[in-house]
C-alpha positions as CSV (number, residue, x, y, z in Angstrom):
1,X,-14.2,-55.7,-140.4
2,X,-12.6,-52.6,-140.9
3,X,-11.6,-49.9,-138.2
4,X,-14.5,-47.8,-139.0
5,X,-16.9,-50.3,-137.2
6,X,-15.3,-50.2,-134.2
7,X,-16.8,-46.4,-133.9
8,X,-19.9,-48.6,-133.1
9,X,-19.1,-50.5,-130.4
10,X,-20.8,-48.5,-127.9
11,X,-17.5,-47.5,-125.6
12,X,-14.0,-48.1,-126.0
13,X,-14.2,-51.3,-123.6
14,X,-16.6,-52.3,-126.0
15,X,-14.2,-52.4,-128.9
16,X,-11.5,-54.1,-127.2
17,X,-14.1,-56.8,-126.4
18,X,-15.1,-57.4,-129.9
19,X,-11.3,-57.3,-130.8
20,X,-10.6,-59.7,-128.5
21,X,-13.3,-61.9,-130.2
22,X,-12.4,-61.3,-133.1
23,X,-8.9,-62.5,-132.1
24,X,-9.8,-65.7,-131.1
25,X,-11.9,-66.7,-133.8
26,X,-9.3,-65.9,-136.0
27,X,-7.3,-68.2,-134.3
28,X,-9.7,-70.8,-133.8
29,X,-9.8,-71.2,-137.7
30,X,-6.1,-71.2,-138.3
31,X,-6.1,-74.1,-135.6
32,X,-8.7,-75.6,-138.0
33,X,-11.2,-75.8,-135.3
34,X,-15.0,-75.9,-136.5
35,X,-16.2,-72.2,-135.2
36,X,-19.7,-73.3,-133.8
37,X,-18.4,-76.3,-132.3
38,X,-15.2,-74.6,-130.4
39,X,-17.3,-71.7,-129.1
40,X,-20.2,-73.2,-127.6
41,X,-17.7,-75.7,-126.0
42,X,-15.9,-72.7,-124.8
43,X,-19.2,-70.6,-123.9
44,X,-20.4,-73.8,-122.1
45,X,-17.3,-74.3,-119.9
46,X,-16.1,-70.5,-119.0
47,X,-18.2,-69.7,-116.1
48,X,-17.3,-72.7,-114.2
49,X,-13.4,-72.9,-115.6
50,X,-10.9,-71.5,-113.0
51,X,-9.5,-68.2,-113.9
52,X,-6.0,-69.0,-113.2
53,X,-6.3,-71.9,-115.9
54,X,-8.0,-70.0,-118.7
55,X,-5.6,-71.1,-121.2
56,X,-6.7,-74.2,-121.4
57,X,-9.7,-73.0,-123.1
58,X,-7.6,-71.3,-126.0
59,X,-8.0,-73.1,-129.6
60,X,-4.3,-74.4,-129.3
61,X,-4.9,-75.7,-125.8
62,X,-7.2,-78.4,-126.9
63,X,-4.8,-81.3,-126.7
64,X,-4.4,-81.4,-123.0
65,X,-8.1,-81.7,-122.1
66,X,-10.2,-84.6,-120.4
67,X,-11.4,-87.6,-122.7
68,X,-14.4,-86.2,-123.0
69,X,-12.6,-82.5,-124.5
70,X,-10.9,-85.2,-126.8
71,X,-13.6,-86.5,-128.9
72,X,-14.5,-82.9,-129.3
73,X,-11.5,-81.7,-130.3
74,X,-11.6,-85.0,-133.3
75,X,-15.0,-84.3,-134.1
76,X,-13.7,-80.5,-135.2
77,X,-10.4,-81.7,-136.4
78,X,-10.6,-82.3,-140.4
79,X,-10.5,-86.3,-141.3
80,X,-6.7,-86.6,-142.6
């Protein structure tokens, strides 16, 4: 997107949010994440996931989560 969207974000908060989104989806595919997958994971888990451990929901955070975070994390990993 280009910076000229952003005029359309409603407010300024607004286009920091979407920046911010923007952000991690970006990551999320240069941690070759599948995009649906990671973010409904994510989406599913953020209101009950303690603020002061947020990081553990970021795309390169993946590793250290429960065995159950770990099957999703191979079923978005790329067979090698």
């Amino acid at each position: 997107m280009s910076r000229k969207n952003y005029l359309f974000a409603g407010s300024d908060a607004g286009g920091e949010r979407a920046a911010a989104i923007y952000s991690l989806i970006g990551t999320a595919k240069l941690n070759s994440l599948d995009l649906e997958t990671y973010l409904r994971d994510v989406v599913s888990r953020i209101a009950d996931h303690p603020i002061n451990r947020i990081e553990e929901l970021l795309p390169w955070n993946l590793g250290g989560w429960n065995h159950t975070c770990r099957r999703f994390l191979e079923a978005c990993m790329p067979p090698w």
